[in-house]
Biopython code that builds the backbone (N, CA, C, O; Angstrom):
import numpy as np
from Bio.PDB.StructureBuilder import StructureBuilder

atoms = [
    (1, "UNK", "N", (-17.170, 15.242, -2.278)),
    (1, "UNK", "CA", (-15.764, 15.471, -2.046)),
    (1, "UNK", "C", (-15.051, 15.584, -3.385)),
    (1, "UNK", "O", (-15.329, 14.745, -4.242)),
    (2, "UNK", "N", (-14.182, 16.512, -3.648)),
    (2, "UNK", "CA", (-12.987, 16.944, -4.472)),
    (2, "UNK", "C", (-12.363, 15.919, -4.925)),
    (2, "UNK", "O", (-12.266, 15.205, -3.927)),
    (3, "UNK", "N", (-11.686, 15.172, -6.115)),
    (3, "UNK", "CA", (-11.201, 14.290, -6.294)),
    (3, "UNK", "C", (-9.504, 14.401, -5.166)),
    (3, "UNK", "O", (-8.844, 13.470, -4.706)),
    (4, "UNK", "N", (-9.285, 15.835, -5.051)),
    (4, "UNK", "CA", (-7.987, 16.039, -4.235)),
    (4, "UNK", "C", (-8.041, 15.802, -2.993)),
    (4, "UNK", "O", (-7.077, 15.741, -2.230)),
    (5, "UNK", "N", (-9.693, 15.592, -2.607)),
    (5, "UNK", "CA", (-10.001, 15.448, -0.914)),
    (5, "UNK", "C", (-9.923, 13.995, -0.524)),
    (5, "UNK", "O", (-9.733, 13.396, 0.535)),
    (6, "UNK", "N", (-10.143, 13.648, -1.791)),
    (6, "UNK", "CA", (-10.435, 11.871, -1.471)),
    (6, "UNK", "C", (-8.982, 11.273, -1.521)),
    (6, "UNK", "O", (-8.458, 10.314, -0.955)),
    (7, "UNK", "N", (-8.459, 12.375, -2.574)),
    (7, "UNK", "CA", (-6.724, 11.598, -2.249)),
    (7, "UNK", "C", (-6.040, 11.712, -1.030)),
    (7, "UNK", "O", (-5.522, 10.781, -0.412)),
    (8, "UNK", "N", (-6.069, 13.348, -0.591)),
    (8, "UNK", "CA", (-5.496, 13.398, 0.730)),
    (8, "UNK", "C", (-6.198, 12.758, 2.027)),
    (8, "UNK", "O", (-5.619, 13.008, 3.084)),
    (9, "UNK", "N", (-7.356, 11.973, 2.105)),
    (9, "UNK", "CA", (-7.715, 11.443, 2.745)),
    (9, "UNK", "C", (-7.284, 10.155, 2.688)),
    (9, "UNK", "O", (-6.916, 9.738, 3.786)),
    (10, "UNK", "N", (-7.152, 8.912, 1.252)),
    (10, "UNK", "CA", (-6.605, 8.070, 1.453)),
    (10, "UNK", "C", (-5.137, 7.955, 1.451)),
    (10, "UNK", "O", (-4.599, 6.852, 1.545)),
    (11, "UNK", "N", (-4.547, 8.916, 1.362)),
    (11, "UNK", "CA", (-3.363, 9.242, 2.025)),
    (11, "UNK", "C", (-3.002, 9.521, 3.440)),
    (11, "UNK", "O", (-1.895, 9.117, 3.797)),
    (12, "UNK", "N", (-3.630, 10.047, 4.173)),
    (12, "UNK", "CA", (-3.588, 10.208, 5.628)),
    (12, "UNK", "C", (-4.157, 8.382, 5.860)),
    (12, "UNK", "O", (-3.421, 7.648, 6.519)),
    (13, "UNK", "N", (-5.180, 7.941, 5.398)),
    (13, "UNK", "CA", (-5.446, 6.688, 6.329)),
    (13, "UNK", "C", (-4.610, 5.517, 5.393)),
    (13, "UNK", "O", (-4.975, 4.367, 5.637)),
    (14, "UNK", "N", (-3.765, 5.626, 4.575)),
    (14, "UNK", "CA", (-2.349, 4.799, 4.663)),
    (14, "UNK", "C", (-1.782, 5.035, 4.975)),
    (14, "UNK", "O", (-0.930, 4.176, 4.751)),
    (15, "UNK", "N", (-1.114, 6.235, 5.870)),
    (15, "UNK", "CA", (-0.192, 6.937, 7.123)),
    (15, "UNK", "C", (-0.723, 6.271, 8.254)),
    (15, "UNK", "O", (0.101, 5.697, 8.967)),
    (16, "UNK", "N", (-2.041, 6.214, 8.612)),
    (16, "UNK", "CA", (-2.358, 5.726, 9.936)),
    (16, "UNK", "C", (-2.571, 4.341, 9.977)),
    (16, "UNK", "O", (-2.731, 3.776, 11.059)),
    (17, "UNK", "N", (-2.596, 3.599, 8.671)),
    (17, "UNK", "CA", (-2.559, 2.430, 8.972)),
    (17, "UNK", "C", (-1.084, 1.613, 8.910)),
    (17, "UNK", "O", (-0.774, 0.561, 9.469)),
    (18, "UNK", "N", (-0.422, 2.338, 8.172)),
    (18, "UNK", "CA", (1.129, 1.654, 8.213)),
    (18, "UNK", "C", (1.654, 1.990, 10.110)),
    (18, "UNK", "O", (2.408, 1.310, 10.806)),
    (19, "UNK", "N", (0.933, 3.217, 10.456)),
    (19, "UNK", "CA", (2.164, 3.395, 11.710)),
    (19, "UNK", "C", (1.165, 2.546, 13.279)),
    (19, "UNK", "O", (1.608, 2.199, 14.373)),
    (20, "UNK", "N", (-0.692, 2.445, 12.545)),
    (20, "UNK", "CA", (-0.885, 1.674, 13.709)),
    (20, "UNK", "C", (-0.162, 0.372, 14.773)),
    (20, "UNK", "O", (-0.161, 0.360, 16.004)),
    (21, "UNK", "N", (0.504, -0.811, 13.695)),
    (21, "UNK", "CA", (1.508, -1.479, 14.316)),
    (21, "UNK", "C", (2.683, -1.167, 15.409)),
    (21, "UNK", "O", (3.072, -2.018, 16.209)),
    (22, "UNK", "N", (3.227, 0.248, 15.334)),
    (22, "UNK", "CA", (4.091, 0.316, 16.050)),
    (22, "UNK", "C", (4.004, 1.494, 17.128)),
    (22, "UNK", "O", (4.867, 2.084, 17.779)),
    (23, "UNK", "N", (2.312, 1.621, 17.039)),
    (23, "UNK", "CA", (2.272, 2.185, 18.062)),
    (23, "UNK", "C", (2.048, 1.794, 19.600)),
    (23, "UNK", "O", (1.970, 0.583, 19.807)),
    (24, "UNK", "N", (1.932, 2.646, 20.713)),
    (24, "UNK", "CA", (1.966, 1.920, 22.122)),
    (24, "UNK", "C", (0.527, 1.459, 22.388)),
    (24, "UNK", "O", (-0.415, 1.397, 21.597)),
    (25, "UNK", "N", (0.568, 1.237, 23.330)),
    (25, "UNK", "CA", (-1.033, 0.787, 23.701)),
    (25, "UNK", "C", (-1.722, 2.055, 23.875)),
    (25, "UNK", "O", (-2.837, 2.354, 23.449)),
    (26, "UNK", "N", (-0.839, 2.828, 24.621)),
    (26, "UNK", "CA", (-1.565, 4.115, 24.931)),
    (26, "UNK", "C", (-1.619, 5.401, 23.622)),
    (26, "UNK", "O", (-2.395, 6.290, 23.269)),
    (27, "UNK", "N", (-0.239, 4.829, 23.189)),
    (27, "UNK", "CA", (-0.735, 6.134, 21.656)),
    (27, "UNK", "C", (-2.196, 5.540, 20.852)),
    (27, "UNK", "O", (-3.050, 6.362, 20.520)),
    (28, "UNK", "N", (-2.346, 4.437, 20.647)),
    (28, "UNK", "CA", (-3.218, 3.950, 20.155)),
    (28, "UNK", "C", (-5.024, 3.902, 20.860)),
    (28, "UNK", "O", (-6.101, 3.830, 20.267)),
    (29, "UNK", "N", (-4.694, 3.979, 22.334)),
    (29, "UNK", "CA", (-5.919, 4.273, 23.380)),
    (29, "UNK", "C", (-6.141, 5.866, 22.589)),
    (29, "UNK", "O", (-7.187, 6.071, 21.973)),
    (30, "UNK", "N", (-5.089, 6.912, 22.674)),
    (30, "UNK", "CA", (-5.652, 8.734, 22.158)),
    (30, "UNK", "C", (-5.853, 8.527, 21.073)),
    (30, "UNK", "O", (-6.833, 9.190, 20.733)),
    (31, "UNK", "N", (-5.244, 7.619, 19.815)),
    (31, "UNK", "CA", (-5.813, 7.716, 18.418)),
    (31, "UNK", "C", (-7.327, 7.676, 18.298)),
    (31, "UNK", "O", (-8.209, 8.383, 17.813)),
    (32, "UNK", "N", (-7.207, 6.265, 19.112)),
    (32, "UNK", "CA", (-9.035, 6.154, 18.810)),
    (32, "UNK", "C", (-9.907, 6.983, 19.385)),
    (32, "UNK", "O", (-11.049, 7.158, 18.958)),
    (33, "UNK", "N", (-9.215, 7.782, 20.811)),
    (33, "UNK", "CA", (-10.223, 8.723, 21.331)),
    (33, "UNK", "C", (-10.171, 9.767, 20.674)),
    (33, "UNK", "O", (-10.820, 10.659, 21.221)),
    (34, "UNK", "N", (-9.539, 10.162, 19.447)),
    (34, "UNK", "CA", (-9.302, 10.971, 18.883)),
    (34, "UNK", "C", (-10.660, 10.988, 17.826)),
    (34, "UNK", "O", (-11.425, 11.944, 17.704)),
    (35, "UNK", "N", (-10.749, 9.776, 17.149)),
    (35, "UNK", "CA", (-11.565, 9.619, 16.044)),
    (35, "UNK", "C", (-12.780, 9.002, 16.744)),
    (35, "UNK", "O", (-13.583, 8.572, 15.917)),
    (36, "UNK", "N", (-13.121, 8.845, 17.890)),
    (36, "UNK", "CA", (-14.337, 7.979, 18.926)),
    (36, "UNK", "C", (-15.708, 8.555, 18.629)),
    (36, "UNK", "O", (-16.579, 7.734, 18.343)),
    (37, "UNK", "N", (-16.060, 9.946, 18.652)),
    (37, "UNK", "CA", (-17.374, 10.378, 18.290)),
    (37, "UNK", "C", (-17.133, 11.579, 16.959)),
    (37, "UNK", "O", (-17.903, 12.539, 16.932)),
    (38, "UNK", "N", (-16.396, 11.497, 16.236)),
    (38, "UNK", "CA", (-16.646, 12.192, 15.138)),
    (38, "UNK", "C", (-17.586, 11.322, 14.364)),
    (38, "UNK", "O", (-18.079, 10.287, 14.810)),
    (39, "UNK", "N", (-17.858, 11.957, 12.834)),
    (39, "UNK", "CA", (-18.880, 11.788, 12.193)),
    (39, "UNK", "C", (-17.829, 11.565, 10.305)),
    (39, "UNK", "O", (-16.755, 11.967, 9.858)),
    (40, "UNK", "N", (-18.772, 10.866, 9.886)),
    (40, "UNK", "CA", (-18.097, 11.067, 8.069)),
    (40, "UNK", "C", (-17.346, 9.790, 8.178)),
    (40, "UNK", "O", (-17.109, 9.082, 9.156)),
    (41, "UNK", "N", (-16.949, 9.647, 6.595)),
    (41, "UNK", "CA", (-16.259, 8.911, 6.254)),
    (41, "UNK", "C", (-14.624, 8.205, 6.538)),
    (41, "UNK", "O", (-14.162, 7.069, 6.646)),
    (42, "UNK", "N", (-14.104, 9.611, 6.578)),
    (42, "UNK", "CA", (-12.635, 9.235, 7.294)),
    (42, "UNK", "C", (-12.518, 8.778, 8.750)),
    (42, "UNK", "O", (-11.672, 7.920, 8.998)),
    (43, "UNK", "N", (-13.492, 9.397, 10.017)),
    (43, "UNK", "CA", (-13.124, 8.849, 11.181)),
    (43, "UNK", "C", (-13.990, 7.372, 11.495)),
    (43, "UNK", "O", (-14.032, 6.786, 12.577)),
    (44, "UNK", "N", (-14.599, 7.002, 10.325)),
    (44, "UNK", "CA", (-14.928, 5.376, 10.404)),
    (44, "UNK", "C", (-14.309, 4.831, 9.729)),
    (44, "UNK", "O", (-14.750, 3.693, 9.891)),
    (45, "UNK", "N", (-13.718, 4.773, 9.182)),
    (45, "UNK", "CA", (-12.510, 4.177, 8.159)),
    (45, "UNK", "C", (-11.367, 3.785, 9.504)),
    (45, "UNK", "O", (-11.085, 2.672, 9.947)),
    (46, "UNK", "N", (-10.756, 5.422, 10.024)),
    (46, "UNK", "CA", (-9.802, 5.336, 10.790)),
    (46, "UNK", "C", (-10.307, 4.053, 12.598)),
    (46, "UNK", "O", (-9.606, 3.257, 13.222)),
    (47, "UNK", "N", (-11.670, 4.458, 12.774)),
    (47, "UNK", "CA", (-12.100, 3.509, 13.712)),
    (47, "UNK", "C", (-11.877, 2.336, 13.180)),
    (47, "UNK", "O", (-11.089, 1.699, 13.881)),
    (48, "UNK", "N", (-12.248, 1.728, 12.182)),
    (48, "UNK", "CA", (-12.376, 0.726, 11.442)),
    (48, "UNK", "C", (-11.090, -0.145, 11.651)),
    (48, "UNK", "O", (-11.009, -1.278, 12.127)),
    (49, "UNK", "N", (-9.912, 0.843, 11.077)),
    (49, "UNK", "CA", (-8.293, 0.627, 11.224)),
    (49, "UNK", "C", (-7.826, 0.284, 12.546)),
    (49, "UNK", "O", (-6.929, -0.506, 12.839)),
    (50, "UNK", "N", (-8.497, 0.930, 13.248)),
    (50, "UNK", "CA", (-7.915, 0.854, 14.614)),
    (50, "UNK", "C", (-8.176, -0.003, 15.772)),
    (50, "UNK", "O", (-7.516, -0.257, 16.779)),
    (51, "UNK", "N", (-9.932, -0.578, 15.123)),
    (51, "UNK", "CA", (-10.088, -1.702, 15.693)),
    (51, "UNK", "C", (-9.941, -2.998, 15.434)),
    (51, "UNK", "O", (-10.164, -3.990, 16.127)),
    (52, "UNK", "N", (-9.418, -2.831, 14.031)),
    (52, "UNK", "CA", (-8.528, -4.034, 13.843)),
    (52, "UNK", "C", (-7.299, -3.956, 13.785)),
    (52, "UNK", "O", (-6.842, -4.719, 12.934)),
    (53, "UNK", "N", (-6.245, -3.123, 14.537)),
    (53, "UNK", "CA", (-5.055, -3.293, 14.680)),
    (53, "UNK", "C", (-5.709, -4.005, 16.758)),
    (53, "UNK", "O", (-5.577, -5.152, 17.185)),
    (54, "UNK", "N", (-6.184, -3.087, 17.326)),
    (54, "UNK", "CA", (-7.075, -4.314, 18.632)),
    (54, "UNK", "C", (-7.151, -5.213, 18.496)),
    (54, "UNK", "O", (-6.395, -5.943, 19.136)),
    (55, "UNK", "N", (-8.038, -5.752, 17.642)),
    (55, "UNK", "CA", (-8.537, -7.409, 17.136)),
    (55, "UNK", "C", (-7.030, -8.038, 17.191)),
    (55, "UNK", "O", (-6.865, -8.969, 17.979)),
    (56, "UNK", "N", (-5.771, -7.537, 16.305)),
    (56, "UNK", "CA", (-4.224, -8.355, 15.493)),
    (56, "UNK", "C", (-3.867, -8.509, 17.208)),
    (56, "UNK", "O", (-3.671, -9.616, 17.709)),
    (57, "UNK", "N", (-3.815, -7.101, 18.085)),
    (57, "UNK", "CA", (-3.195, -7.425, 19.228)),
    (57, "UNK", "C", (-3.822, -8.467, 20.259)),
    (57, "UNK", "O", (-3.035, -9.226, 20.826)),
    (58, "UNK", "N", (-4.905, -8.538, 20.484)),
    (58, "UNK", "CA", (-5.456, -9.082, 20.964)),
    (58, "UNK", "C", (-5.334, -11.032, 20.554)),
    (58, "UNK", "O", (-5.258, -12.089, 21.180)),
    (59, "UNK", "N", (-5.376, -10.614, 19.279)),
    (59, "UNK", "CA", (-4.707, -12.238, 18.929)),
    (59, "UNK", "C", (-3.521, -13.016, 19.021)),
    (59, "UNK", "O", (-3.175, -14.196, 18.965)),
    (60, "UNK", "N", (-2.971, -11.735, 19.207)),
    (60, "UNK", "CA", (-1.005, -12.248, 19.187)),
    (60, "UNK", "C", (-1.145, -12.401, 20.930)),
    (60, "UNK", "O", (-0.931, -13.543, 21.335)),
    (61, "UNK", "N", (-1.412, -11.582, 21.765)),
    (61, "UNK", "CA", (-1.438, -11.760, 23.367)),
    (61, "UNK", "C", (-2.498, -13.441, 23.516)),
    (61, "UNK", "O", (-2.142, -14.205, 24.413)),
    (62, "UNK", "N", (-3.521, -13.805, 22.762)),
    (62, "UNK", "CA", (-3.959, -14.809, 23.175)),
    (62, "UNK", "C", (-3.103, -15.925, 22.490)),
    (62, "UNK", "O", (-2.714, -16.860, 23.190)),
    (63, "UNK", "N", (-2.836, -15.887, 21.358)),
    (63, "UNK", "CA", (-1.752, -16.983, 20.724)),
    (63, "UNK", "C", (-0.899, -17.229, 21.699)),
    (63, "UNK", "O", (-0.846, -18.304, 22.297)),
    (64, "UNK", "N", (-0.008, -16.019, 21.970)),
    (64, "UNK", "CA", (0.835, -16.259, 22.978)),
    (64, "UNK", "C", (0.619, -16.905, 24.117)),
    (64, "UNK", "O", (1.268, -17.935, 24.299)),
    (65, "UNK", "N", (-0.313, -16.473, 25.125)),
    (65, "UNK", "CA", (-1.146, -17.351, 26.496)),
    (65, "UNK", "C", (-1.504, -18.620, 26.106)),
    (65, "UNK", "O", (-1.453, -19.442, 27.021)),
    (66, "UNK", "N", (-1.935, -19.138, 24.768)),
    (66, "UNK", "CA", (-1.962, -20.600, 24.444)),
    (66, "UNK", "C", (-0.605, -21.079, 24.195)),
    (66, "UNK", "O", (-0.432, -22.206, 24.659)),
    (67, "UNK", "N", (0.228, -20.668, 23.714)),
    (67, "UNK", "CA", (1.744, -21.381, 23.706)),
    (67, "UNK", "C", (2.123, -21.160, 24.849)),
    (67, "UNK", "O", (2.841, -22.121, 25.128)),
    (68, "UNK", "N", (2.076, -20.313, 25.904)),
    (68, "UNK", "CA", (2.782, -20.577, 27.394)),
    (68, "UNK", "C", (2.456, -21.509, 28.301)),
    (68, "UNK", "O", (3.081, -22.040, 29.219)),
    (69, "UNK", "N", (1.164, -21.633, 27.805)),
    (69, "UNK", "CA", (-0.085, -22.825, 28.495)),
    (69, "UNK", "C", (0.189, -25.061, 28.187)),
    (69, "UNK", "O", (0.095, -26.071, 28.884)),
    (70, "UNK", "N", (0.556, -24.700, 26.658)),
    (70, "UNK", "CA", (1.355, -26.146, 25.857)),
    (70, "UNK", "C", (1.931, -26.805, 27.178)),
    (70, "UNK", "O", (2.579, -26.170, 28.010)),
    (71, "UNK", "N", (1.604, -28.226, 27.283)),
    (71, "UNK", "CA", (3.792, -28.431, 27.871)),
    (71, "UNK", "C", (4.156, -28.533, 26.853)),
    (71, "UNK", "O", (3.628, -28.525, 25.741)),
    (72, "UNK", "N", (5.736, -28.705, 27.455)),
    (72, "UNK", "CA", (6.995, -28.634, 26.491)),
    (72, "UNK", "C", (7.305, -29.828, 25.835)),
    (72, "UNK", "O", (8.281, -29.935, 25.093)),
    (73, "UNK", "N", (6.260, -31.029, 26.153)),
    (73, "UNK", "CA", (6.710, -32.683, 25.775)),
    (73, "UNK", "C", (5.275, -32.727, 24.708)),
    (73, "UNK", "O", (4.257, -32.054, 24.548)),
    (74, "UNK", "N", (5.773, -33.699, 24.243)),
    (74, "UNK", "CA", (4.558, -34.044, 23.238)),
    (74, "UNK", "C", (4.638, -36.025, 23.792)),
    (74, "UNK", "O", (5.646, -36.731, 23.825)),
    (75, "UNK", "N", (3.429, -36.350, 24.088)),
    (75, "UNK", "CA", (3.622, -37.653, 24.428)),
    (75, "UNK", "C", (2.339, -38.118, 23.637)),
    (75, "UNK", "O", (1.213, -37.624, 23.577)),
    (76, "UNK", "N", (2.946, -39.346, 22.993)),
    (76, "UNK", "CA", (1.856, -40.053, 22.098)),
    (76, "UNK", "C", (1.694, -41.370, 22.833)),
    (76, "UNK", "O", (2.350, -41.785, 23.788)),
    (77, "UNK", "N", (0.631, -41.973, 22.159)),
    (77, "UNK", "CA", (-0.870, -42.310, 22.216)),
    (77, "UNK", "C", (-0.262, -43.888, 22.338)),
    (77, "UNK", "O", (-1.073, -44.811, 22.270)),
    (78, "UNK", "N", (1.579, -44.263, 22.569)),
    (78, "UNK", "CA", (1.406, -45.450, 22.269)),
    (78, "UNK", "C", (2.707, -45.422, 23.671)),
    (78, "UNK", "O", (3.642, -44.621, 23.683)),
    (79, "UNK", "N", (2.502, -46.301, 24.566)),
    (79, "UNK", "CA", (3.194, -46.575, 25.534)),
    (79, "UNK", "C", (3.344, -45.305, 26.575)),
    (79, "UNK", "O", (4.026, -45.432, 27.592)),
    (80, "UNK", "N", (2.790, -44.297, 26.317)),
    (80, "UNK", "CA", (3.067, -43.238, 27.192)),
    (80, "UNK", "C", (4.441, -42.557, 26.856)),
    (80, "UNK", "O", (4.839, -41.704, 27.650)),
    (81, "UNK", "N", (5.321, -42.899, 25.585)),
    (81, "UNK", "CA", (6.373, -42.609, 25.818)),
    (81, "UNK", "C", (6.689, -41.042, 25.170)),
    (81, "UNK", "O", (6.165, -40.659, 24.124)),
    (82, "UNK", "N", (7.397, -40.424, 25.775)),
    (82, "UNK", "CA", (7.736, -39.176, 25.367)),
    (82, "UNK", "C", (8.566, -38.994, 24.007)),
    (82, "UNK", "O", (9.647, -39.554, 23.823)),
    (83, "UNK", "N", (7.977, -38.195, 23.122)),
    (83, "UNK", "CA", (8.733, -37.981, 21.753)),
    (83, "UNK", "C", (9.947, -37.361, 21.543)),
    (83, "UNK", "O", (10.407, -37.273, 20.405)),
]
sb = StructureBuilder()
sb.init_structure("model")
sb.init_model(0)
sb.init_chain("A")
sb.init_seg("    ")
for serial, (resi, resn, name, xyz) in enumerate(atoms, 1):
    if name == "N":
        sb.init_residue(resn, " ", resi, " ")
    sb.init_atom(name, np.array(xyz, "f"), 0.0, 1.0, " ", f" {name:<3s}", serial, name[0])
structure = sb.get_structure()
């Protein structure tokens, strides 16, 4: 690759990684089917990106289901009494 190919390539995949965050579930379902069976360097990079913007969501939806799950009292270990 061209030293100009490698730029405009890591230029496109800091475009796709700044806008993965704010994309939908479903723009993000066609991204990856977009890059799913190509071949080379850029559409594993971009898989790469995309399955760890999955992994971030996937952690914030389970973080979340563990804080909805908490109660709302914290009771310690000495009289039963509520803090």
């Amino acid at each position: 690759m061209s030293p100009a190919q490698v730029a405009a390539e890591r230029t496109v995949l800091a475009h796709l990684a700044a806008a993965l965050p704010d994309m939908t579930d479903a723009e993000l379902d066609a991204t990856a089917g977009e890059h799913a069976y190509e071949t080379g360097h850029y559409p594993a990079e971009a898989r790469r990106l995309i399955t760890a913007e999955y992994d971030r969501r996937a952690a914030l939806a389970h973080a979340a289901l563990v804080a909805s799950m908490c109660p709302s009292t914290y009771w310690t270990a000495t009289n039963g009494s509520n803090r």
